[in-house]
C-alpha positions as CSV (number, residue, x, y, z in Angstrom):
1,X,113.3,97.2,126.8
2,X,112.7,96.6,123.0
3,X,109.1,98.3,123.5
4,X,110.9,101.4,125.6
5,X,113.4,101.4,122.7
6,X,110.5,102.1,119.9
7,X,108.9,104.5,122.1
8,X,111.8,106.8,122.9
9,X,113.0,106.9,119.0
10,X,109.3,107.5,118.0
11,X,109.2,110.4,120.3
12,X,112.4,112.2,119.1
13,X,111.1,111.2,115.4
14,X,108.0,113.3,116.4
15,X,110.4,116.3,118.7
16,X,112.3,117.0,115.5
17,X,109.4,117.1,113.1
18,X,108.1,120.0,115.2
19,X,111.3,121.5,115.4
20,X,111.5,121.9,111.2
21,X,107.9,122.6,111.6
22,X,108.9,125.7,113.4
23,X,112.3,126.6,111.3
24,X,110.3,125.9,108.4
25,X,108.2,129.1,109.2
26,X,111.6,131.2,110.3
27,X,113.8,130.5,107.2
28,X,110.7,130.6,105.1
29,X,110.9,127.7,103.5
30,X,108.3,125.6,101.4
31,X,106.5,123.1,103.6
32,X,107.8,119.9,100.9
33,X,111.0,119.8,102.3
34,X,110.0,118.8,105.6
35,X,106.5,117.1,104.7
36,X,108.3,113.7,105.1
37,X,109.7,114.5,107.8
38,X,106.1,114.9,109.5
39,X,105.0,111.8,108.0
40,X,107.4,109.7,109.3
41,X,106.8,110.4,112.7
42,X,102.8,110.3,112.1
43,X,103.6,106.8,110.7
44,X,105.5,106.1,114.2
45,X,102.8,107.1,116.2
46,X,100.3,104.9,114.0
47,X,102.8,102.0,114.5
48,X,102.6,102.4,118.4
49,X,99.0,101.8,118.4
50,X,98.9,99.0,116.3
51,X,102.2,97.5,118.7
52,X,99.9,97.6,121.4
53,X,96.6,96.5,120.2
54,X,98.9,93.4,118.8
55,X,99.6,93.1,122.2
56,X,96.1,93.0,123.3
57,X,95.4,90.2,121.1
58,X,98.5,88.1,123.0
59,X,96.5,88.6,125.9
60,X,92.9,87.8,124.2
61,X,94.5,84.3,123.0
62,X,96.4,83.5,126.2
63,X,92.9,83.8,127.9
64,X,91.3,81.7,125.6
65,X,93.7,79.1,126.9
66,X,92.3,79.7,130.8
67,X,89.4,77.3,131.1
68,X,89.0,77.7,134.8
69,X,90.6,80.8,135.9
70,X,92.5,78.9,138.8
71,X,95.3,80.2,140.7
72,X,98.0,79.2,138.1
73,X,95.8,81.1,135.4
74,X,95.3,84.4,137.1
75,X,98.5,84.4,138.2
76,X,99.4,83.8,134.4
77,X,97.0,86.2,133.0
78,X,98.5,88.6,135.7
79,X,101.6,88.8,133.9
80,X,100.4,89.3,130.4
81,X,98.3,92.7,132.1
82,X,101.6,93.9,133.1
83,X,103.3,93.4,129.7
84,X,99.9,95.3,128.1
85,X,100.0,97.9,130.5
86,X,103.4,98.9,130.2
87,X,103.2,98.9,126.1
88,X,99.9,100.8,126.4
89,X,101.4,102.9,129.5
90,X,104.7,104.0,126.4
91,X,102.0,105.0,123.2
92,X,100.6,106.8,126.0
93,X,103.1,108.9,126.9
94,X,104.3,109.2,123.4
95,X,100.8,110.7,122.4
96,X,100.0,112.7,125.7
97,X,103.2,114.4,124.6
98,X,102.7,114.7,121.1
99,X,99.3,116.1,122.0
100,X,100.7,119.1,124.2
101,X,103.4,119.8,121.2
102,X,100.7,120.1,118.7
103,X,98.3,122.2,120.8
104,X,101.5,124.6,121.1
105,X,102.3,125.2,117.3
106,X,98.3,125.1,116.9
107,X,97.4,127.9,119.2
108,X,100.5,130.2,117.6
109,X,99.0,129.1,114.1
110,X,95.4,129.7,114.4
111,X,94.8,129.6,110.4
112,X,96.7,126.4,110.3
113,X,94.0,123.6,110.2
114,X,95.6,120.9,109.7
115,X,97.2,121.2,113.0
116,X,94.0,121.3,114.9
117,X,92.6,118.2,113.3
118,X,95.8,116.1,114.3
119,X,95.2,117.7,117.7
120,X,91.7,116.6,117.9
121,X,93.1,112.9,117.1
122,X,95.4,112.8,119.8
123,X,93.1,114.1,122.5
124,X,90.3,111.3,121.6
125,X,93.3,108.6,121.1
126,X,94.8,109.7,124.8
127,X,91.9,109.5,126.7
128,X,90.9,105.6,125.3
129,X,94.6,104.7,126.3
130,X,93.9,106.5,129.8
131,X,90.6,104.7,129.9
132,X,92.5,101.5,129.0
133,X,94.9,101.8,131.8
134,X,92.3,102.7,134.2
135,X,90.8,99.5,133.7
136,X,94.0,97.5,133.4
137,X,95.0,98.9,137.1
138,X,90.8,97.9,138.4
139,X,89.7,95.3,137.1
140,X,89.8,91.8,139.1
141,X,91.5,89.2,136.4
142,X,88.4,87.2,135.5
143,X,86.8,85.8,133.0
144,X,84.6,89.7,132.4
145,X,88.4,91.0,132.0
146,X,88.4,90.4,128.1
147,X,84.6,92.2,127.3
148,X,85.8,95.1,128.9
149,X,89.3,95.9,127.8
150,X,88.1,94.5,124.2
151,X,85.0,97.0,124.4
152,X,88.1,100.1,124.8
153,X,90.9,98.7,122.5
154,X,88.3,98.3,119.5
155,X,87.7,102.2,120.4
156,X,91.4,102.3,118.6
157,X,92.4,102.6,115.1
158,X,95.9,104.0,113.7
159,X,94.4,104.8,110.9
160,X,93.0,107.9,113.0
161,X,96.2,109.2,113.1
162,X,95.7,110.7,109.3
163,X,98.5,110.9,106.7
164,X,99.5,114.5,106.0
165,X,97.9,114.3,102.4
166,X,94.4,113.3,104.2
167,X,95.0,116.0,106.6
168,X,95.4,118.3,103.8
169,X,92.1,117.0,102.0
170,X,90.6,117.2,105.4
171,X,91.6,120.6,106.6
172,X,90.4,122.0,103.1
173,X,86.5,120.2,102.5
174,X,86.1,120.0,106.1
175,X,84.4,122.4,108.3
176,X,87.1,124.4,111.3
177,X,84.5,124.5,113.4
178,X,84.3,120.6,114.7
179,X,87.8,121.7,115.7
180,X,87.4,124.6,118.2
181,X,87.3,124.4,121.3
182,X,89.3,121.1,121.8
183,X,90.0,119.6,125.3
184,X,93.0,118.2,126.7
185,X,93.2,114.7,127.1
186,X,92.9,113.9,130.7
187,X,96.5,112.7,132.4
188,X,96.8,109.0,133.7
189,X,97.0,108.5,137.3
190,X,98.3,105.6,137.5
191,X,98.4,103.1,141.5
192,X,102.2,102.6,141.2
193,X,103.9,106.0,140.1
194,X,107.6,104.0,140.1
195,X,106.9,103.0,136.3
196,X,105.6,106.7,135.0
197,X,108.7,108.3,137.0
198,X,111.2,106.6,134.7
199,X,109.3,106.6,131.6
200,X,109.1,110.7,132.1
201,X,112.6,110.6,133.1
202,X,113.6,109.1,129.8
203,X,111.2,111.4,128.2
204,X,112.7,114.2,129.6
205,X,116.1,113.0,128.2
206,X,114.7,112.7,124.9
207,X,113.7,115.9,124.9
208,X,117.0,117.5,126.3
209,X,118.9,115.4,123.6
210,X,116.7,116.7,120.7
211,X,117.4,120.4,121.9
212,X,120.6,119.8,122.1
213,X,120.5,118.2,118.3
214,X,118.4,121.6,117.1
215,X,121.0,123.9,119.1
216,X,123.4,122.8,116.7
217,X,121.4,122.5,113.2
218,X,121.2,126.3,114.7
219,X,125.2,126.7,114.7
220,X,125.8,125.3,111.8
221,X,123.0,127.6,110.3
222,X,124.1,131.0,111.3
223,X,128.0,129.9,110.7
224,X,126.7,129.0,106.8
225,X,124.8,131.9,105.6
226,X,124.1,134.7,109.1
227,X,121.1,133.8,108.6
228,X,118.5,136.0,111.5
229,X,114.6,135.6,111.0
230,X,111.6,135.7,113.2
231,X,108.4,133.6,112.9
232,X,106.0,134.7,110.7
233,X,102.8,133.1,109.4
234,X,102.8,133.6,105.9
235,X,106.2,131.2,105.8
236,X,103.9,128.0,105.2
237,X,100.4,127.5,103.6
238,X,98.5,124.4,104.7
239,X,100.0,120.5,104.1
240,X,100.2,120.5,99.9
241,X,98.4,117.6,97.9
242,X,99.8,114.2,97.8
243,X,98.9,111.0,96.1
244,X,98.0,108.4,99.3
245,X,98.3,105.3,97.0
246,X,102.1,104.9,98.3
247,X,101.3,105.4,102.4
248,X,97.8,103.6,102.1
249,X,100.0,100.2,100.5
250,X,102.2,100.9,103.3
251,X,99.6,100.4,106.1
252,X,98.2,97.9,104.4
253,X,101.2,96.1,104.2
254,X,101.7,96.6,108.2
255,X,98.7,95.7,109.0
256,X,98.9,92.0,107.1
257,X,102.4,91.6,109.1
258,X,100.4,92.6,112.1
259,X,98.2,90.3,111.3
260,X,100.7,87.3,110.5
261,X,102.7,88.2,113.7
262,X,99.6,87.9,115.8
263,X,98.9,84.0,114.5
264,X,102.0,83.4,115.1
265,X,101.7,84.0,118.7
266,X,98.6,82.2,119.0
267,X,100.9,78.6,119.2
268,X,103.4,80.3,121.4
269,X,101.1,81.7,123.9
270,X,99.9,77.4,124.3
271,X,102.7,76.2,124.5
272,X,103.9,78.4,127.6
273,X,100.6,78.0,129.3
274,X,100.9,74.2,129.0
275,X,104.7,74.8,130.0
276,X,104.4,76.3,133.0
277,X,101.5,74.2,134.3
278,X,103.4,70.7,133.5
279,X,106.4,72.4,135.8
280,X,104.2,72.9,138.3
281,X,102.2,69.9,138.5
């Protein structure tokens, strides 16, 4: 529940963002006063990949607690996969979304680089989580289990999910052509369809509550001032400057908690393995 929690504020964090993306260009306003607005909800996503790669690791140390892989192990183990897959079944969803968002304002604001690079990120970071789950929903629990999933979740880094001053830098000394032509990620197909249906369900409720939010930020608007205006492109020029010192402390700063939290679990993970095989011996 706590996990669902993170993942349905993250995604209307990210819903919003777009949303003032979008008035920004209308009222023609400067893109600073809604820059942290985008970086909080790039710093959400970020913290939903590093949530479930934490995750993995409860999973790499409660294996390395299974010397025989007997019946009570698997069945253990068997448990932990479905805790990983449903954390790594929510960034999923967050990020497939996110994806289809971006590829939206992208394609109406072709000179906007910046927005095909994020898009880029999220169709490479999508397919490893769909990759990831595929393999979740395959593979036999065995002692092979860990090489495989390990070989996918060291395919992910939050850090790829760039800060809006590196996308700036980016979008300026890079070169727009590594970003044509960008695929969708593919969709997850997933054996048991139960868990996706309520997930969208909540996502779709997300979504109707953030409309609902912008409907009256609209009200309120055009009762102010009578304010009417239609998109137009040269409302916003690319992501401005920033100094990174400040966001790069921050990640490092989550990533040592990460870090911590993941030791911490090391003793727990024991102690409930020994736990459970004392009751039933």
């Amino acid at each position: 529940k706590e996990t669902e929690r993170i993942r349905l504020e993250n995604l209307e964090k990210f819903n919003l963002a777009i949303s003032a993306f979008w008035k920004c260009l209308e009222m023609k306003l400067n893109w600073e006063m809604i820059e942290n607005n985008w970086e909080e909800s790039l710093k959400g996503l970020r913290s939903l990949v590093s949530q479930t790669k934490i995750q993995f690791s409860r999973l790499k140390d409660s294996m390395r607690f299974c010397e025989n892989f007997d019946r009570d192990d698997v069945e253990y183990l068997k448990e932990e996969l479905e805790i990983l897959h449903s954390s790594t079944l929510s960034t999923f969803e967050v990020l497939y979304s996110s994806y289809f968002k971006i590829k939206e304002l992208s394609e109406r604001n072709e000179d906007r680089t910046f927005l095909f690079i994020l898009r880029k990120q999220l169709s490479l970071m999508c397919n490893t989580f769909s990759l990831i789950l595929q393999n979740i929903d395959s593979l036999p629990v065995d002692e092979n289990l860990l090489g495989v999933l390990r070989n996918s979740f060291d395919k992910l880094d939050s850090s790829d999910i760039l800060s809006t001053s590196q996308l700036k830098s980016l979008s300026i000394s890079g070169n727009s052509e590594d970003y044509k032509n960008i695929e969708d990620p593919s969709k997850y197909e997933p054996k048991n369809n139960v868990l996706v249906e309520d997930i969208s369900d909540e996502t779709e409720e997300v979504e109707k509550k953030t409309q609902s939010t912008i409907g009256r930020q609209d009200a309120q608007k055009e009762n102010s001032d009578g304010v009417t205006s239609s998109i137009t492109d040269e409302a916003v020029e690319t992501i401005p400057h920033g100094d990174t010192t400040v966001l790069e402390s921050n990640e490092n700063v989550e990533s040592l908690n990460n870090r911590e939290e993941e030791e911490g679990e090391e003793g727990e993970v024991k102690n409930r393995i020994v736990e459970q095989k004392n009751v039933e011996s």
